[in-house]
Each structure stands twice: as structure tokens, then as C-alpha cells.
C-alpha positions in Angstrom: 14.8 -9.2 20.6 13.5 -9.4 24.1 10.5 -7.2 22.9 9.8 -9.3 19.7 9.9 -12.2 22.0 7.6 -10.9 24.5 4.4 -9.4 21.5 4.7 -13.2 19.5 4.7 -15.1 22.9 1.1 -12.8 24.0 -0.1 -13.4 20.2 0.1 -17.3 19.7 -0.9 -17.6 23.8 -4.4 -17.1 21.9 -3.7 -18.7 18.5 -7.4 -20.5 17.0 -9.5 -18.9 19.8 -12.9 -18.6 18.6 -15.2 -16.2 19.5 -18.2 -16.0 21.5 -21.4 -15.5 20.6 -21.5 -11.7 20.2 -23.4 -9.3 22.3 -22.8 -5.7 20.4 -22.1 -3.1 22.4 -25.4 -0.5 23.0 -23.1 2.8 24.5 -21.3 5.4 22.6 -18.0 5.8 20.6 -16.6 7.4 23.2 -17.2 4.6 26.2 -15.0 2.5 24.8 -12.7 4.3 22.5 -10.1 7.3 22.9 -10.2 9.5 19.1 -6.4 8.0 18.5 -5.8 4.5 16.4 -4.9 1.3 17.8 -2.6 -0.1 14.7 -1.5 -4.2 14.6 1.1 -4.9 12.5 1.4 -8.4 11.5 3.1 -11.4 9.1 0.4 -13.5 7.0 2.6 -16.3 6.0 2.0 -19.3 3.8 1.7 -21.1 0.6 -1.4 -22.3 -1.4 -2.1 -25.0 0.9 -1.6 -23.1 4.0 -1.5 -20.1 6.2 -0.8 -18.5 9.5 -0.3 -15.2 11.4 2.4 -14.0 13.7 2.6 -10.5 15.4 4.7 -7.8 14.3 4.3 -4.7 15.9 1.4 -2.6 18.0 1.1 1.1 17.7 -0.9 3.8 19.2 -1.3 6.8 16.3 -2.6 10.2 17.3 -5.9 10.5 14.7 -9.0 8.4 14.9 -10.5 9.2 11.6 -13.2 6.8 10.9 -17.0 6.7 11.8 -17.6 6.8 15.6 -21.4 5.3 15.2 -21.0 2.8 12.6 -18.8 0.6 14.5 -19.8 -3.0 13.9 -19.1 -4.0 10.2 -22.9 -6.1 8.9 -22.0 -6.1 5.6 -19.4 -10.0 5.5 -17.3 -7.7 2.8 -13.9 -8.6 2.6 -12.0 -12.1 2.4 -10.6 -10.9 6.0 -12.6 -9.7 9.4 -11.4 -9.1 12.1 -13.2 -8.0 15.4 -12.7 -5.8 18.8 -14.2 -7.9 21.7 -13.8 -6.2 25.6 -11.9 -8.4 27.3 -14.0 -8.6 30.4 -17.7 -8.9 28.7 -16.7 -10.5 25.7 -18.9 -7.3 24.0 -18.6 -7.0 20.6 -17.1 -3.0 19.5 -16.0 -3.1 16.7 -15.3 -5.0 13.6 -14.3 -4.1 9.6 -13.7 -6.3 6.7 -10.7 -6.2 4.7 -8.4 -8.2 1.8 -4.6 -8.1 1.0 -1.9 -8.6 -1.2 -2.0 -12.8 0.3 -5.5 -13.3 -0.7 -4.6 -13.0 -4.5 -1.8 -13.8 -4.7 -2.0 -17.6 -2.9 -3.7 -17.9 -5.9 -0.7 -17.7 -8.3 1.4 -20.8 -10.2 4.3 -19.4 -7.4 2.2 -19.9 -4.2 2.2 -23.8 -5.1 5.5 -23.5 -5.0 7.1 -21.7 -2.2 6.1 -20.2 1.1 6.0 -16.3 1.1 5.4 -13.4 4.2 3.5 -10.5 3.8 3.3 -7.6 6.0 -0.4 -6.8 6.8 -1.4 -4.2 9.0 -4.8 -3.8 11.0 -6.1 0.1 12.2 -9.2 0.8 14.5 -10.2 2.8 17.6 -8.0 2.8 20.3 -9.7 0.9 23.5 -10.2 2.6 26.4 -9.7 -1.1 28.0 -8.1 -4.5 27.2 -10.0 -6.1 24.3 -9.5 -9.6 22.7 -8.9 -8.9 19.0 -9.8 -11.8 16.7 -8.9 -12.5 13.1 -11.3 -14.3 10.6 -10.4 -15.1 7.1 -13.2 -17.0 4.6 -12.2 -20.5 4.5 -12.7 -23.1 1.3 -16.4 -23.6 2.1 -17.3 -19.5 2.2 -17.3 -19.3 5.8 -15.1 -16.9 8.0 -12.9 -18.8 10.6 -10.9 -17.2 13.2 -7.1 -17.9 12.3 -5.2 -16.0 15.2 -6.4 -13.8 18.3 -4.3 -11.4 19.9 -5.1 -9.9 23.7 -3.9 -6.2 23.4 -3.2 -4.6 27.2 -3.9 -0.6 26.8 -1.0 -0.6 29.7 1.5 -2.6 27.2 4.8 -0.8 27.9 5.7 -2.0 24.3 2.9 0.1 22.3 4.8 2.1 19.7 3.9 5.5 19.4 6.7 7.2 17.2 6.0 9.1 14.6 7.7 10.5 11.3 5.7 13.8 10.9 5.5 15.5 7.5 3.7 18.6 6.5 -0.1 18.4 5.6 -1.8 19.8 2.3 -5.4 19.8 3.0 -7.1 19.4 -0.7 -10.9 19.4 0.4 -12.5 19.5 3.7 -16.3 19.4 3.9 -16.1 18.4 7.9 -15.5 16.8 11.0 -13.8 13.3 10.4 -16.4 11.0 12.0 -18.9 12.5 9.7 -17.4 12.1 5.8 -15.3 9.3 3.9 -11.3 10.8 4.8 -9.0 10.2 2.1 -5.6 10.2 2.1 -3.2 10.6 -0.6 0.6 9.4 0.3 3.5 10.6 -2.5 5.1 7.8 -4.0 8.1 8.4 -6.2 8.1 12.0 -5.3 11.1 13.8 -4.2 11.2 16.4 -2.1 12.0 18.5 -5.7 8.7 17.7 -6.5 6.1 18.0 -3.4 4.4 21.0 -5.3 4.3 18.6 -8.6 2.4 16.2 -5.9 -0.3 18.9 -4.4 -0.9 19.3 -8.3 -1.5 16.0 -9.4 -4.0 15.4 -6.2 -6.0 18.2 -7.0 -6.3 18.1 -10.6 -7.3 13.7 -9.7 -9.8 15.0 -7.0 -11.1 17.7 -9.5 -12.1 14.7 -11.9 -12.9 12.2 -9.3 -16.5 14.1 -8.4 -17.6 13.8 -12.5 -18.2 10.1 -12.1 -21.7 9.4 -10.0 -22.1 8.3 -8.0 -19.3 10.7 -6.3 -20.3 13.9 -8.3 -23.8 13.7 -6.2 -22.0 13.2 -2.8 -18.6 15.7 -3.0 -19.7 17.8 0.5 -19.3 13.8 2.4 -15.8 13.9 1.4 -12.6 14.9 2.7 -9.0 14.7 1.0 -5.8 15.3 2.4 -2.2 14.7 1.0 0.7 14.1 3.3 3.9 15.6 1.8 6.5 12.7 2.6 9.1 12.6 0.1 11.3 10.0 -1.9 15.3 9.6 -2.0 14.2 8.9 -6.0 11.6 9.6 -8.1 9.7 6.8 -9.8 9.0 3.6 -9.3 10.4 -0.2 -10.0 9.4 -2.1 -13.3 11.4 -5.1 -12.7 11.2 -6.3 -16.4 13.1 -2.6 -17.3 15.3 -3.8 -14.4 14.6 -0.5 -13.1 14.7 -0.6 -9.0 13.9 2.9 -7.2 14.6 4.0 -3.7 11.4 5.2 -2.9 8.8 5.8 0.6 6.3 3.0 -0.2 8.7 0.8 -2.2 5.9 -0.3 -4.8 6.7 -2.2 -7.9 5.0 -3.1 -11.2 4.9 -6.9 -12.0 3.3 -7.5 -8.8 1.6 -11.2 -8.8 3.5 -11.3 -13.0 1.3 -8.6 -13.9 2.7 -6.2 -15.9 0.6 -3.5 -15.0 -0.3 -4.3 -11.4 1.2 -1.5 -9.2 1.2 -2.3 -5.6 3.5 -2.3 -2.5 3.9 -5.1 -0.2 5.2 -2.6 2.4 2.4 -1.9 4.5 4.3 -0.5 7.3 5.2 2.0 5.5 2.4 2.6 3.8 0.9 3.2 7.4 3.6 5.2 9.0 2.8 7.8 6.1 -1.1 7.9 6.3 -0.8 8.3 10.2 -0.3 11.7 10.1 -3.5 12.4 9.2 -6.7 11.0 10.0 -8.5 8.4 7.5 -10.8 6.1 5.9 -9.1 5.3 2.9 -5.5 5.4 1.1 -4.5 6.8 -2.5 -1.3 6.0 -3.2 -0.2 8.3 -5.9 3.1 7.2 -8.1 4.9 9.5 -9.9 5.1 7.4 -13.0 3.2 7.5 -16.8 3.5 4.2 -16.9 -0.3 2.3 -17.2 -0.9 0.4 -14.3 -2.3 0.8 -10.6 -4.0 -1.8 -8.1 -6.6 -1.6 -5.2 -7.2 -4.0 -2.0 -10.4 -3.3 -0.2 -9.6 -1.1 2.8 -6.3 -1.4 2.2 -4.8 1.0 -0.1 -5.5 1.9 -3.6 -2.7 2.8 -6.1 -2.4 4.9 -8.9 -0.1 6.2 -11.3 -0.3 10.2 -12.0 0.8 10.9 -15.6 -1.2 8.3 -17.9 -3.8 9.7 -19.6 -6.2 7.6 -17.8 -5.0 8.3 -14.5 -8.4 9.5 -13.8 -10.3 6.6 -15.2 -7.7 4.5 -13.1 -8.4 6.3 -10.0 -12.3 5.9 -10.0 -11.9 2.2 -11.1 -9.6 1.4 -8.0 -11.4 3.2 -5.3 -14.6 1.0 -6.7 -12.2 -1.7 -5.3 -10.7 -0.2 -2.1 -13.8 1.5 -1.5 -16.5 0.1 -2.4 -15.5 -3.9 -2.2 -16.0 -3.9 -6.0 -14.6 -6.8 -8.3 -13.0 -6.4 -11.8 -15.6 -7.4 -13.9 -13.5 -8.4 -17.1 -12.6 -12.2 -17.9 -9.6 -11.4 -20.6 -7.3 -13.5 -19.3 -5.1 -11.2 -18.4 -4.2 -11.8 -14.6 -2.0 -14.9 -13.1 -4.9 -16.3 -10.7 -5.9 -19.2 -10.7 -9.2 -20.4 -9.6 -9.6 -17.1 -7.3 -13.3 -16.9 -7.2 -15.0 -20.8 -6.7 -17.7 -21.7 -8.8 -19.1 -23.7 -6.0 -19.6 -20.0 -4.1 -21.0 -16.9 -4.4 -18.5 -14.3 -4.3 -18.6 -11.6 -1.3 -18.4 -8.6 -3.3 -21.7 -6.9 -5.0 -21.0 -6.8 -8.4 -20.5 -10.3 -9.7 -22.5 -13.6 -8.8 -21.8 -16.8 -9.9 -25.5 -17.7 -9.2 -25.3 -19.5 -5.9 -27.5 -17.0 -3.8 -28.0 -14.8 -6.5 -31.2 -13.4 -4.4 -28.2 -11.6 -2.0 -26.7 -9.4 -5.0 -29.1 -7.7 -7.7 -31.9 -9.5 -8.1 -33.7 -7.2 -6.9 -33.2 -4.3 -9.0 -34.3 -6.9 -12.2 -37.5 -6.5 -13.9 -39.4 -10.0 -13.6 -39.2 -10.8 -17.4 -35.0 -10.6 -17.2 -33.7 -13.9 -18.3 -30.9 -15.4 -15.8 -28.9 -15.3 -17.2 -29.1 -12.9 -19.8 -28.2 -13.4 -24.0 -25.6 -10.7 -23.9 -26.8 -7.0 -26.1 -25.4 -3.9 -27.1 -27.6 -2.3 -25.0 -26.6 -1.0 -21.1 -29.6 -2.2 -19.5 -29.6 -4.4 -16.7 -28.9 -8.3 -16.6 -27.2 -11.2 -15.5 -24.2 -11.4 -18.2 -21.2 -14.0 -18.2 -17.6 -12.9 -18.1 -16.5 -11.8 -15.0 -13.5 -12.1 -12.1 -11.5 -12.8 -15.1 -13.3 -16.1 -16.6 -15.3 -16.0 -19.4 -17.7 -18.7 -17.9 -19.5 -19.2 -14.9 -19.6 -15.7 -13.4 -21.7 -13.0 -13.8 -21.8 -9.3 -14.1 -24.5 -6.4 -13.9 -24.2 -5.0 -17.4 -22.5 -5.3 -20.7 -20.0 -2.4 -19.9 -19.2 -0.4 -16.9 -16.0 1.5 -15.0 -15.3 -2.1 -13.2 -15.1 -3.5 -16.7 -13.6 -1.4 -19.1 -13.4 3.0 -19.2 -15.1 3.1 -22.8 -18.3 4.2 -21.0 -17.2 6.2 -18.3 -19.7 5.2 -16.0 -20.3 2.9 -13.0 -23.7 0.3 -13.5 -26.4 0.9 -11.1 -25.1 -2.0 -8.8 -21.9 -0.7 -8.8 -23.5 2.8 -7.7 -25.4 1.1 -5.0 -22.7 -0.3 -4.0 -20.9 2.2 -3.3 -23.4 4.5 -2.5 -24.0 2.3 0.8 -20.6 2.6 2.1 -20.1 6.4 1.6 -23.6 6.4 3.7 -22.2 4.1 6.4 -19.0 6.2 6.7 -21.0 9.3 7.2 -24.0 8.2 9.6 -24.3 10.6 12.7 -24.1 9.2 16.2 
């Protein structure tokens, strides 16, 4: 208790601080970072009205696997931020964008009615010296505001740094981590029975991941590992089967009502898992046939290993948790309610309601493209309505794509830019 006490009493001492006017920091990775993680676990509690943060838990891990020259995040992707000031210059070092379970689901007929917590969980370069870390979430007019601000100590005697270690299968390694997109996959449902069922299922997924460009044109930038971390049971829970596993990651169909949304709201977990390795991105791979799966944008992605999509799945969510990519289907099928405001253009690349339309892909339009555009049965290029799951007032790229449906098994050229981009920021040299 005392050490709970001491972490929330540091964390709301600098609750609504705003930050300074930037100035980025000009020296190298290695002046202000060690090549082990600096890990904040917090609570993001609130309602549809409301939110706030409280501090959870701080964590040293032993792998830095991210870029070490593409520090500060330019691109305003995510519906979170948050950003690495020195303490004593106020410097800007580092900064990534991110979105969670919260963010959708404050949109739900249930966040109007109760107040929820959800475990999030922040990972970046561990300082070499105290650092002011602030966190920014988009507020109701499309502009990021800093909600919470912790000061982290490097000399904090309450930095965790245990570690359950499990055995590592590496699938494909093309090099050193600072230098290609690090993926890891994390067992979910898996018992220790089946860890060689597990190395199967990632390999046969990665072996179909690079057919689908714009992956197939950029497999030596990639690495994938798979940490070997059993289940006490094998599955997962489907609440409306009233089936209830004990597994690692504790996901769950049904998330948000969905039927076919697969996430976890443990990100702890989730984290304790992927630390044994280091990584850009998580796969979380459930042993289930079951349709479903579920991406958050450097988060995790989810998928299920025994549909006979699962590879189609796979592609589709790491457009989410990759590349910041929205669904691009308006069917109705989700519980959200008014997630993407008409009154705004949306962050991610793919879909436009037309406020600054010049930010997305007007500029890979011929002139003579009517905005926006009478929809065809043709592939080419446009400005089509039906998107973010409306039918009206927001836009996508094409009539079909992998963000859309899997009939055409191929991303649209935004989508590949889009993607595209962030493989080339993960793997830019020093």
C-alpha cells in the first residue's frame, strides 16, 4: 500500500501540466536513452462525459526494440500522444501516438451509463535521466490536450523490474532491432500441450502475411518472434456460449457487444508477455476457429488461428495496429455511437469526412475526380461514401479494399501508402 500511495501521490503532483513549447532534441539515441524499456502502467477511468488517469505501475524491461533515430512521432496518429520531455531542459525525446480499448468504447449506449477502468499501458526508451512524461488525448474540438503528467526518477527505488521469462521461437529475423518493424506474437489459449501447435500457426500466418503488398515488397524490414508462454486452458471466452477460459491474456469475444470483436482489457499482461523480447508491434494469436479478432493502433492486434480467414484477419488488423488504418465499412454492425464527428476530419489516412480533405489523398486524385465520387464497379481511385461504419458523411479511397471487406484481397493505394510510411519510419538508420 505504502508503494501504491507513494507512485499516485508523484502522478497527480503533476495532473493537467501542460507542456512547453518543444525544443527536439538534436543528439543521438544513445545520449539520452539506455537500449532497455521504460514501461507506465496506468488506469484510464471514466464515462462518456468524462475521463481521468491514475498511475499504476512503472517498469524497467530488459529490450529496447524500437527505432533509435525516429524518435519524435510528426505524424498526430492516434486518439492518444504521449511525450518524453528531460526534466531539466524541458527537450523534447521522444513521443508516439497510440489508441485503446476507452477510446471506442466511451462511445457505447453503456459508457452513458456507468463509469468503467481500463488498464492502459505506455512503453518507450528507458531515460538515462529524469524526464517529465505528458499525456495528450484529442479532445471534442480535434485538438490534443494534455490530461495527466507524470515525473519518472531513473533512481525510483519502486521501478519494477521482474520478469516471467519464457522460451523464445524466433520465426524470421532479417536484422538488428532498431533497423526493422519487430513483431511479436504472444500465445493466447494455448496450453503448454500445444506450444508446437503455436510455432505452427505463426509461421504458416507469417508465410501468408508477405503475399499482400504492400508487405510482400518489404519482408527483409521485418522481424517476428513468438514467445512461448502457455495457458492453464485452451481457448478463449464467448460470453453469449457462457464459455469463460483461464487463459494468459484473458481475452473475450463480445467485447464493446460485438459478437465478433476479440480483445483483452488486460494490458498488463499482455505486456509482461511481449517483454521478453524486443518489439514494435503485438499479435495476439487465439487458439480459437471462432470468426472474430480486433486491433488498437500500437497497442495490440488480435487474431484468431483456425478460421479460414485467419489470414485475411491478420493483414486487416495489422492495417489497424500498424498502420493507424480505419475500418472502412458502414454496415451497421458495431455498437458506437457517433465515434468519428462529422464536424472533424478523422486522424487516420484512409477515411475523410471532407473537412481538410487536402491532408489525406487528394493528392494522389486526377484533377477531373468528382468529390465526392458517384460510386462504380470499378477499383479506381475516389472519394466514396460509407465509411467508420456510417453510410453518410464519411469517405473512403475505393469501392473495395482489405480495410473494407477480403473479397479483393488487396489493400487501396492509400491504404499502401499508409502503411508503407510507417514500415519506412520504423526502419530509418541513425
Amino acid at each position: 500500500m505504502k508503494e501504491i500511495l507513494i507512485l499516485w501521490l508523484l502522478a497527480f503532483a503533476h495532473h493537467g501540466v501542460r507542456s512547453e513549447p518543444p525544443r527536439h532534441a538534436k543528439s543521438s539515441f544513445d545520449d539520452w536513452f539506455t537500449q532497455k524499456t521504460l514501461r507506465i502502467d496506468y488506469a484510464h477511468v471514466g464515462n462518456s462525459a468524462s475521463d481521468q488517469y491514475a498511475l499504476e505501475t512503472v517498469r524497467r524491461e530488459p529490450y529496447w526494440g524500437g527505432s533509435k533515430s525516429w524518435l519524435i512521432d510528426e505524424t498526430n496518429a492516434g486518439k492518444n500522444f504521449f511525450k518524453v520531455y528531460d526534466a531539466a531542459t524541458h527537450t523534447l525525446l521522444y513521443s508516439r501516438g497510440y489508441c485503446t480499448l476507452f477510446d471506442e468504447w466511451q462511445h457505447t449506449a453503456e459508457a452513458s451509463r456507468i463509469t468503467r477502468s481500463f488498464s492502459e499501458s505506455v512503453v518507450m526508451p528507458f531515460p538515462k535521466k529524469n524526464v517529465r512524461i505528458d499525456f495528450l488525448r484529442l479532445n471534442d474540438k480535434g485538438e490534443f490536450e494534455v490530461k495527466f503528467s507524470y515525473a519518472f526518477q531513473v533512481n525510483d527505488i519502486f521501478i519494477h523490474t521482474e520478469l516471467n521469462k519464457y522460451p523464445v521461437d524466433s520465426i524470421l529475423i532479417s536484422g538488428k532491432p532498431e533497423n526493422k518493424v519487430d513483431v511479436v506474437f504472444l500465445p493466447e489459449g494455448y496450453t503448454n500441450k500445444e506450444m508446437s501447435k503455436f510455432k505452427e500457426d505463426c509461421r504458416a500466418l507469417v508465410q501468408g502475411f508477405f503475399k499482400y503488398a504492400p508487405f510482400s515488397e518489404n519482408k527483409s524490414k521485418f522481424n517476428f518472434r513468438g514467445v512461448l508462454a502457455p495457458s492453464k486452458e485452451s481457448g478463449t471466452d464467448c460470453p453469449e456460449m457462457k464459455i469463460f477460459k483461464n487463459t494468459l491474456l484473458n481475452s473475450s469475444f463480445y467485447t464493446d457487444s460485438i459478437d465478433r470483436y476479440l480483445m483483452t482489457p488486460d494490458m498488463a499482461a499482455v505486456r509482461n508477455a511481449a517483454a521478453n523480447v524486443p518489439y514494435d508491434q503485438i499479435i495476439i494469436l487465439a487458439n480459437t476457429g471462432k470468426y472474430g479478432g480486433g486491433a488498437l493502433f500500437n497497442f495490440y492486434s488480435l487474431v484468431v488461428n483456425s478460421n479460414k480467414e485467419s489470414g485475411e484477419i491478420l493483414v486487416h488488423e495489422f492495417g489497424h495496429g500498424f498502420g493507424g488504418l480505419a475500418d472502412e465499412y458502414d454496415d451497421g454492425s458495431t455498437t458506437y455511437n457517433s465515434l468519428y464527428p462529422l464536424n472533424l476530419e478523422p486522424w487516420e489516412p484512409n477515411i475523410t469526412t471532407l473537412v481538410h480533405f487536402e491532408t489525406k489523398w487528394k493528392d494522389m486524385l486526377p484533377r477531373s475526380t468528382p468529390v465526392p465520387t458517384p460510386l462504380s464497379k470499378t477499383s479506381s481511385l475516389g472519394v466514396y461514401e460509407g465509411a467508420g461504419y456510417v453510410a453518410k458523411g464519411i469517405y473512403r479511397p475505393t469501392s473495395d479494399c482489405m480495410m473494407r471487406t477480403f473479397s479483393k484481397g488487396v489493400f487501396c493505394p492509400v491504404c499502401k501508402r499508409a502503411i508503407q510510411k510507417m514500415i519506412d519510419k520504423h526502419c530509418q538508420k541513425e
